[in-house]
Structure formats: structure tokens, C-alpha cells
Residue frames relative to the residue before (quaternion, step in Angstrom):
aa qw qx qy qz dx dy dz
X 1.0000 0.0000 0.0000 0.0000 0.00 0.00 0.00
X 0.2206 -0.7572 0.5358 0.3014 3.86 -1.41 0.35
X 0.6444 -0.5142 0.4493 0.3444 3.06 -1.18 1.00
X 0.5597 -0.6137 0.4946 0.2557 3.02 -1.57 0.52
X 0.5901 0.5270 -0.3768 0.4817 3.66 1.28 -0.75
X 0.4377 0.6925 -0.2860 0.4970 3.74 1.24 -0.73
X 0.7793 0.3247 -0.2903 0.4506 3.40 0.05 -1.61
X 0.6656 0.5257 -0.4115 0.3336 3.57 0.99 -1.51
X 0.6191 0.4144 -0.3941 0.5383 4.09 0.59 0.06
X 0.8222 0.3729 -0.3500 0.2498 3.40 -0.17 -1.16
X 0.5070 0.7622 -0.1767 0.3616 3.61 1.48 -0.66
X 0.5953 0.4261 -0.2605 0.6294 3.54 1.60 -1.43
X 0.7156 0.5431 -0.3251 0.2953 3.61 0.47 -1.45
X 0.7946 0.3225 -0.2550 0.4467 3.34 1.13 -0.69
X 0.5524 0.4305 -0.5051 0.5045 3.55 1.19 -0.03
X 0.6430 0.4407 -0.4850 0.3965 3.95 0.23 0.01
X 0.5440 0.5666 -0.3528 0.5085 3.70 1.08 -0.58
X 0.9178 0.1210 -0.2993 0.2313 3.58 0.57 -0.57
X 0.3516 0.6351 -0.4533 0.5173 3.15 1.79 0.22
X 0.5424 0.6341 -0.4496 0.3188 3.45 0.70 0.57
X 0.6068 -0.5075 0.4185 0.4462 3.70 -0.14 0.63
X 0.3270 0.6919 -0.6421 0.0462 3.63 -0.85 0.26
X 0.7157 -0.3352 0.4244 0.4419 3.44 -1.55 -0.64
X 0.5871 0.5155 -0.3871 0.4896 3.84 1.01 -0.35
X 0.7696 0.4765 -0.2438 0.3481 3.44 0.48 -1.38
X 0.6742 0.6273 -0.1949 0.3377 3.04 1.51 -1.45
X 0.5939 0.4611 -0.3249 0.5737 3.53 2.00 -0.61
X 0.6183 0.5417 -0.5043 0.2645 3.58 0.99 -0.79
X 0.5291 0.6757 -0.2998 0.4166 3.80 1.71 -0.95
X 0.5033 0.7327 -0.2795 0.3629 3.25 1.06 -1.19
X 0.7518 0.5239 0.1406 0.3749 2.87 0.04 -2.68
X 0.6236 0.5080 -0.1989 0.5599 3.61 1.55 -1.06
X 0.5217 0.6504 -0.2350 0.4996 3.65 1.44 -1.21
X 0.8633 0.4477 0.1311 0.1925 3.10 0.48 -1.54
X 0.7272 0.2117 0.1685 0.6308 2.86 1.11 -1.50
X 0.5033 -0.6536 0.3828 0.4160 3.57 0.97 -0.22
X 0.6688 -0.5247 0.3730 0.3719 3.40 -0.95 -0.22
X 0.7559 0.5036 -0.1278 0.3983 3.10 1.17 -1.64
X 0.6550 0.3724 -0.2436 0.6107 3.64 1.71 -0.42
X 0.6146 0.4419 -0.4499 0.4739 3.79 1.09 0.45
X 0.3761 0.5888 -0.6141 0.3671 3.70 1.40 0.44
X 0.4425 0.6908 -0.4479 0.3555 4.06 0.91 -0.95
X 0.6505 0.5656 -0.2716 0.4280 3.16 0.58 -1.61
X 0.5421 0.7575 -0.2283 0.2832 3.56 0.70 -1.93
X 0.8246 0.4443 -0.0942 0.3374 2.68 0.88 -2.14
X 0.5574 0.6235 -0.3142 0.4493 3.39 1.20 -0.73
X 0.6735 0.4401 -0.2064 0.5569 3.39 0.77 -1.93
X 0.7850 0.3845 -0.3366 0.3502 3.65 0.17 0.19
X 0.2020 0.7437 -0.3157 0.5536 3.40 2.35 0.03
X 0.9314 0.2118 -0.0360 0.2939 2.65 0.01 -2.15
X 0.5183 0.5410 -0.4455 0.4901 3.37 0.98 -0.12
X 0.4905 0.5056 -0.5280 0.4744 3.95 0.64 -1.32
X 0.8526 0.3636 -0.2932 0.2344 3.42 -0.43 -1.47
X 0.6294 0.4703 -0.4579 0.4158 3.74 0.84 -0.42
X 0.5228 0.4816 -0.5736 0.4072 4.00 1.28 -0.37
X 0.7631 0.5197 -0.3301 0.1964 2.96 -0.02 -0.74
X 0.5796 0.5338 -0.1917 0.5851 2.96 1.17 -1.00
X 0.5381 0.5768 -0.3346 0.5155 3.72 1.14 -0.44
X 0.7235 0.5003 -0.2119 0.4258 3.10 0.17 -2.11
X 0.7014 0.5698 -0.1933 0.3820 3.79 0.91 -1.33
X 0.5133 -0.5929 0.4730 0.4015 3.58 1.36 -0.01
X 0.5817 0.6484 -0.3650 0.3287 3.70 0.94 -0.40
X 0.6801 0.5368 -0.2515 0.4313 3.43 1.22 -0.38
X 0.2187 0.8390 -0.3031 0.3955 3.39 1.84 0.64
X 0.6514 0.6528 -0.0309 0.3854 2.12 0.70 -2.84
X 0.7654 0.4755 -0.1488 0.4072 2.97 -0.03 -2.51
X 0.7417 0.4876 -0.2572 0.3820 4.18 0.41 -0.96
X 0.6127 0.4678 -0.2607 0.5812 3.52 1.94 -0.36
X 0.5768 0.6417 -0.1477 0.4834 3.19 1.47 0.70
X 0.1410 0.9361 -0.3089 0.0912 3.37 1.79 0.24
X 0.5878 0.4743 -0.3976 0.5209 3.72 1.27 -0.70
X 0.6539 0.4832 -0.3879 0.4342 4.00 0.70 -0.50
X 0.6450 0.3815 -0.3711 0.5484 3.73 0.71 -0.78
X 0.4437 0.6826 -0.4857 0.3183 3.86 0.66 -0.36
X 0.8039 0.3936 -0.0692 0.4406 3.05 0.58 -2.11
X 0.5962 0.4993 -0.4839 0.4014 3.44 1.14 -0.19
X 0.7636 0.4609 -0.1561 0.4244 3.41 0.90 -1.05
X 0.7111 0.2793 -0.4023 0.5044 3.56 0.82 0.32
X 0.7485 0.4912 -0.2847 0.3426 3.59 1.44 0.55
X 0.4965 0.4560 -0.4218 0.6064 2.70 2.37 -0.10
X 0.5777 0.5703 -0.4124 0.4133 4.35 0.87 -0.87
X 0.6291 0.4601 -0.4209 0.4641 4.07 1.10 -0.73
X 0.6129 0.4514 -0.3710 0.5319 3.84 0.76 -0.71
X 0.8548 0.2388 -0.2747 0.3700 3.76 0.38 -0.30
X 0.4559 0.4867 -0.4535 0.5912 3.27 1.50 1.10
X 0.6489 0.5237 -0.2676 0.4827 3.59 1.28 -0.28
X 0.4956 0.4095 -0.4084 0.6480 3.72 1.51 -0.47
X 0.1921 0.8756 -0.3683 0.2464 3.56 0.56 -0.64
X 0.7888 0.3191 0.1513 0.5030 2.74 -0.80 -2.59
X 0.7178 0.4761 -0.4125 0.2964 3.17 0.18 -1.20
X 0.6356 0.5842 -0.1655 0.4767 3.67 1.22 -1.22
X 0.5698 0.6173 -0.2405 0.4862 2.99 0.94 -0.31
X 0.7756 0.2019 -0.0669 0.5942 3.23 0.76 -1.28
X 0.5527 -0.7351 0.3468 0.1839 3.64 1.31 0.75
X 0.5767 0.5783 -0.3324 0.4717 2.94 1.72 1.33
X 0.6311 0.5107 -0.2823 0.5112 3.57 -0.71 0.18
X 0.5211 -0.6450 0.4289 0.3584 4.07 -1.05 0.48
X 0.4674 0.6220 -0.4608 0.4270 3.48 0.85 0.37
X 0.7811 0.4248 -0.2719 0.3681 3.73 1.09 -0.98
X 0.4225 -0.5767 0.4708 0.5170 3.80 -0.32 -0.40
X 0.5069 -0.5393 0.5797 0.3407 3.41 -1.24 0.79
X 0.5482 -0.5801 0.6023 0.0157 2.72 -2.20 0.75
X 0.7269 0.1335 0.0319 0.6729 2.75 1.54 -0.71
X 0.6242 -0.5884 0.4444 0.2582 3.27 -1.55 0.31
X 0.7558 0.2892 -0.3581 0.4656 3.87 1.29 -0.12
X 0.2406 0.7441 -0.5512 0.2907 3.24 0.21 1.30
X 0.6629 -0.5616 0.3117 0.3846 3.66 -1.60 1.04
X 0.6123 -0.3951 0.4670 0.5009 3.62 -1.38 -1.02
X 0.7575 -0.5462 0.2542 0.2515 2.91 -1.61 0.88
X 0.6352 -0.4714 0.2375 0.5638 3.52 -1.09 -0.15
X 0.6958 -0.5670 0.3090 0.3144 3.93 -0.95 0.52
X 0.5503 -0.6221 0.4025 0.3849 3.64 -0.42 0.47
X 0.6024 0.4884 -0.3688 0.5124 3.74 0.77 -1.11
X 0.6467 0.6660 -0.2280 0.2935 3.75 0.67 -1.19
X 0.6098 0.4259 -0.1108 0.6591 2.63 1.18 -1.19
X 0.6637 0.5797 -0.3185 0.3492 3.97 0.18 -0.54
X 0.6727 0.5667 -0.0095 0.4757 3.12 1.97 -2.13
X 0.4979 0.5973 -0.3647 0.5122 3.61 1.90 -1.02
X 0.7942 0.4923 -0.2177 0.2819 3.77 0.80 -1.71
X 0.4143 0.6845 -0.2976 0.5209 3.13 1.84 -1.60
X 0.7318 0.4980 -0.2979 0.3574 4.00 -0.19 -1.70
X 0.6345 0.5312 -0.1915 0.5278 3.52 0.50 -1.87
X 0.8743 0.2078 -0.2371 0.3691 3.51 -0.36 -0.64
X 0.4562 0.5957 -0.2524 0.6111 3.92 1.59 -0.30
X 0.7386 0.2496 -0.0762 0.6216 4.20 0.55 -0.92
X 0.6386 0.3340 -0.5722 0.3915 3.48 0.26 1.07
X 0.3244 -0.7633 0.5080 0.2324 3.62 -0.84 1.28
X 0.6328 0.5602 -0.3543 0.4003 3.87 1.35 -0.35
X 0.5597 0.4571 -0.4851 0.4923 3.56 1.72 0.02
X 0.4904 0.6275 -0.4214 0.4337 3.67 0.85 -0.38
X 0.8033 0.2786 -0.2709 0.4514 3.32 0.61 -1.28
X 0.4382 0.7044 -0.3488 0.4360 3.76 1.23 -0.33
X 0.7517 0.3429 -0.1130 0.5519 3.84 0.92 -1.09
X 0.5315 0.3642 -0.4979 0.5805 3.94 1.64 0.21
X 0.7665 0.4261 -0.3020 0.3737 3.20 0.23 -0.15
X 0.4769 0.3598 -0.4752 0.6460 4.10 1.04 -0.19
X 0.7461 0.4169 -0.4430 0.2706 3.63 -0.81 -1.40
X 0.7685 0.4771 -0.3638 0.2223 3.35 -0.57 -1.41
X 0.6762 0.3763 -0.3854 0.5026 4.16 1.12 -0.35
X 0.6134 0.5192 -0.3505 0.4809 3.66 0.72 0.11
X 0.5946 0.6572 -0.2414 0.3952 3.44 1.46 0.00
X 0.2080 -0.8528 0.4665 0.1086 3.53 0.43 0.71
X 0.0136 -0.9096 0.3945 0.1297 4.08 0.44 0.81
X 0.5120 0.4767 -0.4740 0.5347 3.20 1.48 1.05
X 0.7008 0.0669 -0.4009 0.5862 3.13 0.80 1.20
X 0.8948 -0.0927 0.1498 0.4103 2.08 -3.24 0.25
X 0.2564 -0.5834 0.7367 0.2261 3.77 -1.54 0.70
X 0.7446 0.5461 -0.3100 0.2262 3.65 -0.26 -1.07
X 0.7297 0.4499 -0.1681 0.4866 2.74 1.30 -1.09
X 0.4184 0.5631 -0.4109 0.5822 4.13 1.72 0.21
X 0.6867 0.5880 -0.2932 0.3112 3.26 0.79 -1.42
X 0.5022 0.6925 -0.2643 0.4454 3.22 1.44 -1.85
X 0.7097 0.6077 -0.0633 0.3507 3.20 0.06 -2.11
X 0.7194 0.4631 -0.0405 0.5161 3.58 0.65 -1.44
X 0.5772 0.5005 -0.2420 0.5981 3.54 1.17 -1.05
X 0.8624 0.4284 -0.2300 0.1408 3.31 0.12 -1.34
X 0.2996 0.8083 -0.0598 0.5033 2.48 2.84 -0.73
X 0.7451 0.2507 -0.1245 0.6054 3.59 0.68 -1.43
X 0.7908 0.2711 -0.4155 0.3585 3.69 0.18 -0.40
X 0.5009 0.5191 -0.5238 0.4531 3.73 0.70 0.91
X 0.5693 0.5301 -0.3125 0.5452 3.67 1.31 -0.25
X 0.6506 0.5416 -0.2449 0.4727 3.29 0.81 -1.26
X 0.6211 0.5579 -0.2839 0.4717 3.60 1.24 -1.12
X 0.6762 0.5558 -0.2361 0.4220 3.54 0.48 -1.28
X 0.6855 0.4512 -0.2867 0.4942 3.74 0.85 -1.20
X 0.5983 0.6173 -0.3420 0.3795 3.13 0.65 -1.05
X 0.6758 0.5527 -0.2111 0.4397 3.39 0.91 -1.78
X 0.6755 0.4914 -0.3502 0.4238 3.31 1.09 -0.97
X 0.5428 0.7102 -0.2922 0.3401 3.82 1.00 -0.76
X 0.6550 0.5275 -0.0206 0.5406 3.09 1.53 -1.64
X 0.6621 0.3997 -0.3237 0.5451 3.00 1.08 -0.72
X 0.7756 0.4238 -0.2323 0.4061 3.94 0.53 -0.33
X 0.5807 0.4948 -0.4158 0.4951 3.07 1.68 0.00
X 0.5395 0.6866 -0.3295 0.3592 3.80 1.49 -0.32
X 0.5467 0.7355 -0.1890 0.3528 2.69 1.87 -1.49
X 0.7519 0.5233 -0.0854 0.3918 2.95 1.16 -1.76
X 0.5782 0.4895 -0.3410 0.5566 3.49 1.28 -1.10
X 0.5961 0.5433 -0.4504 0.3829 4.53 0.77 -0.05
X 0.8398 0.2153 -0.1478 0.4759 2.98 1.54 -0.82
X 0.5124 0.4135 -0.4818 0.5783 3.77 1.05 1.56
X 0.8366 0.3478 -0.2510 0.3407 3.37 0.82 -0.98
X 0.0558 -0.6861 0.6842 -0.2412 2.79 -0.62 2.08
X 0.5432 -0.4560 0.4547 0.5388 3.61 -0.87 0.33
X 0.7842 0.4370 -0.3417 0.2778 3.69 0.08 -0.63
X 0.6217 0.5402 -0.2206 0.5226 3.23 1.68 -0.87
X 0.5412 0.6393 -0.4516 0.3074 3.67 0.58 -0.72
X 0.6033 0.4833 -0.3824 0.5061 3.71 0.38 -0.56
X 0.3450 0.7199 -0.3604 0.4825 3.91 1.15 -0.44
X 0.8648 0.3942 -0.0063 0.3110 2.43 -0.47 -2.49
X 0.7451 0.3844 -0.2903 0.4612 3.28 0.84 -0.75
X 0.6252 0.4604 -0.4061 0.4820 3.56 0.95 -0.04
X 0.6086 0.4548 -0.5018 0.4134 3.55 1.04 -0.18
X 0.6771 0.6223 -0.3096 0.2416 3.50 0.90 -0.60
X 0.5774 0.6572 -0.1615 0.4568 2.45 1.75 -1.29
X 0.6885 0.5654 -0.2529 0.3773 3.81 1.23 -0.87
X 0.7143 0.4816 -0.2350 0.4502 2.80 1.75 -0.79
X 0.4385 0.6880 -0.3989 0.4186 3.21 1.49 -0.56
X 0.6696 0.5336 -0.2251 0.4649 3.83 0.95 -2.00
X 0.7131 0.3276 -0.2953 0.5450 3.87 1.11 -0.63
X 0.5420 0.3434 -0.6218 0.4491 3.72 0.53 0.32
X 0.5662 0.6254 -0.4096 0.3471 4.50 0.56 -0.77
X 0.5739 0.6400 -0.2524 0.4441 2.97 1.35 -1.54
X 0.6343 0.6865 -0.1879 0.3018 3.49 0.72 -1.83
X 0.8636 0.3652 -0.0568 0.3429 2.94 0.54 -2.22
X 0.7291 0.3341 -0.2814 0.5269 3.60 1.72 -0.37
X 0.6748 0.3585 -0.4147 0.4941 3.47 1.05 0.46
X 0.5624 0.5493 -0.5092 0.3503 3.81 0.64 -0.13
């Protein structure tokens, strides 16, 4: 179990860490804009995959390894930032199942896995959340005890925080698509999304 003096630190630090802007939130806003709220939970799920797994993989000393390893984080990040500079464009130009229709005879939305694989990528190909989670975990770690079971605990801690911000992103990108997405404004909307989408791609293979 975590203490309670524990939680009363680790809790602020990490809800102020993620209600920061980042490259997660900034797609969850995106995706909220777009896609709706209720099909950017998909997204959610991935980005919340992928974060579980880098604590851990953090917390575990494994994220050492993984950071002495720069040609792998390379290829994640200039292959997961080229796919999200490629949803991008498309949004932009108010094409593809990522954008909102213009109209009313248009296909189905963007795919659930897609949307799962966009979050999973983004949060899995940043080396600064790796280094972000060697540095939070390891003083909250008590090494006279059970690791796994801090880890567990600690994990389970941040992705309910992580969940909530997100939600909150999604929720304000929805906001936003009530107030652009008029028929007249939607082309707008979808270039704003789209820009931001091309500056999270941008982000994730040059940061």
C-alpha cells in the first residue's frame, strides 16, 4: 500500500506535470475537436498503455537500457511524428476519417485500433517521458520493499490522473468544435486541428 504522506506529494507533482500541455494532451484536444469525445477515449486507451508501460519499464531500471539506445527511439519518433504529420495534411485539407465531414455523405469515422495505435505510438516514442518517469519514480520507491507491488500502486496512481487530464483535453476540444463548427466554420476547424496534429508529428521526431 502507499502511504498517505506519499500520496499527499506524489499526487500534486503529477497532476501539475500532466495538466501540462504536451504532445499527449495536445492530440487528446485534437481528437476531442474532431472525432468526438466518446471515440477519442480509443485514443485514451493506447496513450495510457503506453505510458503504464514506460513506468514500469522506467520504475524497473529498464528505461536506462532503452535511453542507451538512441537509433531505436529514433525510428520510433520519426515514424510515429511522419504518420502524425501525415494525419496532419489530411485534416487540414478536410480529408480522410480523421477530419469532420463537410458534408453529410461521407465514410465512417477514423477506426478504433487507429485511434488506440495514434495514442499507444505518442506516448511509447517519447524519450523525455522515459526520462521524466527515471526521474519522478525512483524517490517514491521504498527499496526495502516488494518493488512491483510500489510500481503497481504508483502506476495505477498516475494513469487515473493521466485519465482525467486527458478527459479534460477532450472535453475542451469538443467545446471548441460547438463553437467553430458551423457548416461555414468547419473547414477552420479542421485546419486548426489539423495544424496541431502536424505540430504534435513535428514535436515527437524533433524533440
Amino acid at each position: 500500500m502507499i502511504s498517505l504522506s506519499l500520496l499527499s506529494v506524489f499526487v500534486p507533482t503529477f497532476l501539475l506535470v500532466s495538466l501540462t500541455p504536451g504532445m499527449c494532451m495536445t492530440l487528446a484536444m485534437v481528437l476531442g475537436m474532431t472525432q468526438g469525445v466518446r471515440r477519442t477515449l480509443w485514443m485514451m486507451a493506447g496513450e495510457l498503455l503506453g505510458v503504464g508501460l514506460v513506468a514500469f519499464a522506467a520504475g524497473a531500471g529498464v528505461a536506462a537500457l532503452m535511453l542507451r539506445l538512441p537509433e531505436l527511439f529514433a525510428l520510433f519518433k520519426w515514424l510515429g511524428g511522419a504518420y502524425l504529420v501525415y494525419l496532419g495534411v489530411m485534416m487540414w485539407r478536410s480529408r480522410g476519417r480523421m477530419a469532420i465531414p463537410l458534408t453529410q455523405d461521407v465514410g465512417p469515422p477514423a477506426a478504433r485500433g487507429q485511434l488506440a495505435l495514434q495514442g499507444l505510438i505518442t506516448a511509447v516514442a517519447n524519450p523525455k517521458g522515459w526520462a521524466f518517469f527515471m526521474v519522478l519514480l525512483p524517490p517514491f520507491l521504498d527499496a526495502s520493499r516488494p518493488l512491483v507491488s510500489q510500481l503497481l500502486a504508483l502506476i495505477a496512481v498516475i494513469l487515473s490522473i493521466e485519465f482525467l487530464c486527458l478527459l479534460l483535453y477532450a472535453s475542451g476540444g469538443r467545446t471548441l468544435r460547438r463553437l467553430l463548427g458551423h457548416s461555414d466554420n468547419v473547414r477552420l476547424l479542421n485546419r486548426l486541428a489539423g495544424t496541431l496534429m502536424i505540430g504534435v508529428g513535428f514535436w515527437l521526431a524533433l524533440g
